[in-house]
MARZARO-341970 format. One line per 4 residues: for each residue x, y, z of N, C-alpha, C. Coordinates in pm, 1 decimal. Atoms other than C-alpha are relative to their C-alpha. Example, Ala and Ser with C-alpha at 12.3 -4.5 7.8 and 13.67 -1.06 7.14 Angstrom:
BEGIN
89.0:-119.0:0.0:1230.0:-450.0:780.0:90.0:120.0:0.0; -82.0:-119.0:-6.0:1367.0:-106.0:714.0:-77.0:109.0:73.0
***
This chain:
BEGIN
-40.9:-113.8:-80.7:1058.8:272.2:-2924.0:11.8:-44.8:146.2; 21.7:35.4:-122.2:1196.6:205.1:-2617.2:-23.2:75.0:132.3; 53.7:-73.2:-128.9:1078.7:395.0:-2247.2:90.7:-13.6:60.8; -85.9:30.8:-107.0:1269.3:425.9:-1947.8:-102.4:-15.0:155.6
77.8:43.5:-66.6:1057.1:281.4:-1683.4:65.1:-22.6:139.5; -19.3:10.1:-188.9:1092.2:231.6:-1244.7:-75.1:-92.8:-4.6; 58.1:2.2:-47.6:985.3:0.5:-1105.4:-3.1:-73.7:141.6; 7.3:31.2:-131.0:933.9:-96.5:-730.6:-101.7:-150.9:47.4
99.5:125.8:6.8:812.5:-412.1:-575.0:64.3:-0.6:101.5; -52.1:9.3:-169.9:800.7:-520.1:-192.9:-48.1:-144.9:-1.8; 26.1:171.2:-28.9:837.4:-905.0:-117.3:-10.4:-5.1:121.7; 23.5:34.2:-163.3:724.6:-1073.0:178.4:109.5:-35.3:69.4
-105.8:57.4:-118.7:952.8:-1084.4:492.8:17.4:-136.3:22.2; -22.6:115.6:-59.5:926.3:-1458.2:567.2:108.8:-56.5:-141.7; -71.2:109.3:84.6:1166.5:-1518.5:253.6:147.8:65.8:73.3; -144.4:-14.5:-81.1:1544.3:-1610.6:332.0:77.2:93.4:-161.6
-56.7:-70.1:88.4:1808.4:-1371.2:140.1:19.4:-119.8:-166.3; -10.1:37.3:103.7:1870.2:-1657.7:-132.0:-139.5:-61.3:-101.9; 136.0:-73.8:26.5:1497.4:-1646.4:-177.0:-40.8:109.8:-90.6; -28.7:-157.1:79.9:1493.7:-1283.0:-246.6:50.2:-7.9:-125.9
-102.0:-55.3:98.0:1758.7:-1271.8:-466.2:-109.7:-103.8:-167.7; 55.5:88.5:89.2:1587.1:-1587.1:-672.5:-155.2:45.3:-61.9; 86.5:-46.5:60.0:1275.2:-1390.3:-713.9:44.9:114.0:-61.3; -68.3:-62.1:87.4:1432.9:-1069.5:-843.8:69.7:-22.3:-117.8
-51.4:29.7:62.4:1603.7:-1278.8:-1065.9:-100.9:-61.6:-126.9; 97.5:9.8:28.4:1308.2:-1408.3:-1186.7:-89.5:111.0:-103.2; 49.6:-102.1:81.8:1138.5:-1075.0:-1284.4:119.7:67.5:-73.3; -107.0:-51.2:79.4:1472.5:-991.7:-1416.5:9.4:-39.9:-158.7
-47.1:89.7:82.1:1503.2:-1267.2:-1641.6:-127.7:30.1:-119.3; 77.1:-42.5:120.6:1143.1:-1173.0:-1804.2:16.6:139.5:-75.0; -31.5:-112.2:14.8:1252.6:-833.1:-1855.9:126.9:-10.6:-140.3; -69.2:53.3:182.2:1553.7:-991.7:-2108.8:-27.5:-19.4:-16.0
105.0:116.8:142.1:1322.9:-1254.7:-2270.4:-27.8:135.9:-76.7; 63.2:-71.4:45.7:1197.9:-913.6:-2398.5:82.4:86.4:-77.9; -83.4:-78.5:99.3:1524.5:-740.8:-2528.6:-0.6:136.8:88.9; 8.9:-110.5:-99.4:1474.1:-489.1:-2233.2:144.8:2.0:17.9
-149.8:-5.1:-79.9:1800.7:-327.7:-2065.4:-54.9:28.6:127.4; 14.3:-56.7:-137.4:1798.5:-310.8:-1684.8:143.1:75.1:12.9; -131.7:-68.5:-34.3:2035.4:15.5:-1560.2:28.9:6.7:93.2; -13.6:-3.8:-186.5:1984.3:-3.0:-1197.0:-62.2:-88.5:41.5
64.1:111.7:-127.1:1907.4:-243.5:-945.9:56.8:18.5:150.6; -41.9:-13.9:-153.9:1879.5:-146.3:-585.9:-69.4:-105.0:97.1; 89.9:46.5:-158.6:1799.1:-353.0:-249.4:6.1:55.6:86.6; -6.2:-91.2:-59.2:1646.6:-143.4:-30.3:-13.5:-54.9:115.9
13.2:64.1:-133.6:1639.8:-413.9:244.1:-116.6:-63.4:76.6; 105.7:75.7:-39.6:1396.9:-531.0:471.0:-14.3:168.7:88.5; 35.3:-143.4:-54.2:1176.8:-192.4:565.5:-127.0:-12.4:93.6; 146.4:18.1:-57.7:885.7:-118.8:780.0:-125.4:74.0:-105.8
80.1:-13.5:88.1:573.0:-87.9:565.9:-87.7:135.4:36.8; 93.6:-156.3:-88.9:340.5:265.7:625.9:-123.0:-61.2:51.4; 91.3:76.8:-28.8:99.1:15.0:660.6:-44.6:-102.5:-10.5; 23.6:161.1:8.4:-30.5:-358.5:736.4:-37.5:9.8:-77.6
101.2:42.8:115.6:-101.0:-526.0:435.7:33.3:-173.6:5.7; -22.7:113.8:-30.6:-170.0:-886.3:477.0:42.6:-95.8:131.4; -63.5:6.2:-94.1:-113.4:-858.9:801.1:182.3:5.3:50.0; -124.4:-0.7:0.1:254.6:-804.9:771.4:46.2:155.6:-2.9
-64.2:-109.1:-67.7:462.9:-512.1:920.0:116.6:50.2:-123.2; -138.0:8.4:27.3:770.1:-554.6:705.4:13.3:-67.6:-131.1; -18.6:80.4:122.6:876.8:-623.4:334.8:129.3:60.4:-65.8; -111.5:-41.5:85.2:1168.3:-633.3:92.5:-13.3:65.5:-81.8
53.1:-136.9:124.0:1180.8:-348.2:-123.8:110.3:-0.8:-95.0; -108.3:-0.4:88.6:1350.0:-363.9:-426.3:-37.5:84.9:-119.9; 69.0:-75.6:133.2:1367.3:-133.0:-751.1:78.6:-31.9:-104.9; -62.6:41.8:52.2:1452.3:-195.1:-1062.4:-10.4:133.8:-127.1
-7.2:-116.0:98.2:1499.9:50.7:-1326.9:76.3:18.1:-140.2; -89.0:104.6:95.9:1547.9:-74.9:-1689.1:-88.3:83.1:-167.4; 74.4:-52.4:133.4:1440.5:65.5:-2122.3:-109.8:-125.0:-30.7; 78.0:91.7:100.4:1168.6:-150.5:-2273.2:-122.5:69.9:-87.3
97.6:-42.9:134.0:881.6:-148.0:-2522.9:-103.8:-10.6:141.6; 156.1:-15.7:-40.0:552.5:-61.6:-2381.6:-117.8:-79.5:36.9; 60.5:145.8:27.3:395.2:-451.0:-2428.3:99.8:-40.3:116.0; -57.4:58.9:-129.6:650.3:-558.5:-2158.6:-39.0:35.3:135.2
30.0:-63.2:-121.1:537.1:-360.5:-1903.0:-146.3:-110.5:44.5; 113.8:67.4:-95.2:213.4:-605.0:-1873.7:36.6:-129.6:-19.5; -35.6:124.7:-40.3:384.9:-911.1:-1884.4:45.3:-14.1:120.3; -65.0:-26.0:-126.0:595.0:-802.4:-1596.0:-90.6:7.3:118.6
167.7:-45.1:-101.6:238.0:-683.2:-1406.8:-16.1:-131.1:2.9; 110.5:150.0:25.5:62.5:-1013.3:-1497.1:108.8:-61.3:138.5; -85.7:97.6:-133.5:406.0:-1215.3:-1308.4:-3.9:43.9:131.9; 7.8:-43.5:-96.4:393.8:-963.8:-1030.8:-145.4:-43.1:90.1
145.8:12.5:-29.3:26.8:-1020.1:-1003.9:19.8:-197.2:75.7; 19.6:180.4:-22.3:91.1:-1443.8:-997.9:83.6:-2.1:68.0; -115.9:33.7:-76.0:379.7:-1435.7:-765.2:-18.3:2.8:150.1; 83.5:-40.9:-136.8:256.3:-1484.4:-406.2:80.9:64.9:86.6
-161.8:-51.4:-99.1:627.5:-1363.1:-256.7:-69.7:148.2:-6.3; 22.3:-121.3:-32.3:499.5:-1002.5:-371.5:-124.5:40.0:65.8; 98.8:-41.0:-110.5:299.9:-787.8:-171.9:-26.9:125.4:-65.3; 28.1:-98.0:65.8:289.1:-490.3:-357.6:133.3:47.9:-136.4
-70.6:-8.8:76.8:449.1:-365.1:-672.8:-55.5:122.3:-58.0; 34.1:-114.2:26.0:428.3:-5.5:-859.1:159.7:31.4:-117.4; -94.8:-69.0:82.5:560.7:87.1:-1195.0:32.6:93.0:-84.8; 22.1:-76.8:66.5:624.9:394.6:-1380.7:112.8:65.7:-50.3
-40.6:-61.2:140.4:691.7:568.8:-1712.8:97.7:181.3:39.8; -63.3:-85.6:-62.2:1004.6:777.9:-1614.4:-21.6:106.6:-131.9; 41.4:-98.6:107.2:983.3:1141.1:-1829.4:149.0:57.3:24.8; -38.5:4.1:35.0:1265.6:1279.4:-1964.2:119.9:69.4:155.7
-25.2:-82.3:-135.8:1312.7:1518.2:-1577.8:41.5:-89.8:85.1; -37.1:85.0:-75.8:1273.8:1223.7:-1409.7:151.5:-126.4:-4.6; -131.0:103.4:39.3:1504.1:1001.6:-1589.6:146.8:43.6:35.9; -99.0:-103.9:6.5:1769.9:1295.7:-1576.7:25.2:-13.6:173.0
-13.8:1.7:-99.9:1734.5:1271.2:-1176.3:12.4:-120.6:49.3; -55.7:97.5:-33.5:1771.7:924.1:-1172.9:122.4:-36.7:-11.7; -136.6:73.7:39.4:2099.5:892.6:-1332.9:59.9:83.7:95.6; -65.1:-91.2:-85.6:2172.3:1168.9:-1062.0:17.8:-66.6:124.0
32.2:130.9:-104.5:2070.6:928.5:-797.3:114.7:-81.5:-4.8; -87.9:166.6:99.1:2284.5:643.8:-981.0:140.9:77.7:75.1; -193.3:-88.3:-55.9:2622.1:887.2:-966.9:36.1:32.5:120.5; -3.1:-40.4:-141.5:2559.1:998.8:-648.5:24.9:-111.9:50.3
4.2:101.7:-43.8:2505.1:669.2:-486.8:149.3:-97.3:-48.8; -129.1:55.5:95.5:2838.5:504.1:-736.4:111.1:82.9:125.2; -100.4:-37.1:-37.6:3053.0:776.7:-581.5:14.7:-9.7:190.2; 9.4:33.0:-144.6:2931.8:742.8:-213.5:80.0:-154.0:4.4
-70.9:149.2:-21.9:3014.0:345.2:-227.2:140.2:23.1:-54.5; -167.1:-30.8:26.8:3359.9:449.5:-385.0:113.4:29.1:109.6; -66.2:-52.9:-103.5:3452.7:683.5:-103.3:0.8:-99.0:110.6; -20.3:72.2:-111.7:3369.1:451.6:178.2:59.3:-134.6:-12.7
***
């Protein structure tokens, strides 16, 4: 049975954009090993944090938003956990309301980049 799952993760500022991209790609890549689908992938840039952590002001925020089985979700934790680039990470079990307002998100966001 597969879930529809979020999830968010903020990398440290001192990496360069082909950096970034190479760690996202990374937690991407365990996410297929698993037979997962990812439906969205946003970069939300380089943001200011609500608060120092690690002494750092500023991190890359990225979300990813993809179906899997239930057992993937702590493989994904575990790498997040061993990966020293992240700084924080947060993932959760979208419900059927939420999911419904994401794909609202999705369309919305599709037709904005269209128009401009």
């Amino acid at each position: 049975m597969l879930n529809h799952y979020e999830t968010v993760f903020i990398l440290t500022p001192v990496l360069s954009d082909v950096q970034m991209k190479e760690a996202v790609e990374k937690f991407k890549s365990i996410l297929l090993e698993d037979n997962s689908k990812i439906v969205n992938e946003e970069f939300w840039g380089l943001r200011k944090l609500a608060y120092p952590i690690d002494k750092k002001s500023t991190g890359f925020y990225c979300l990813l938003e993809f179906d899997a089985e239930p057992t993937v979700i702590d493989k994904l934790e575990i790498q997040f956990r061993r990966d020293e680039r992240v700084i924080r990470f947060l993932t959760t079990k979208l419900d059927k309301y939420a999911a419904e307002y994401a794909a609202k998100r999705r369309n919305f966001k599709s037709k904005e980049v269209k128009e401009n």
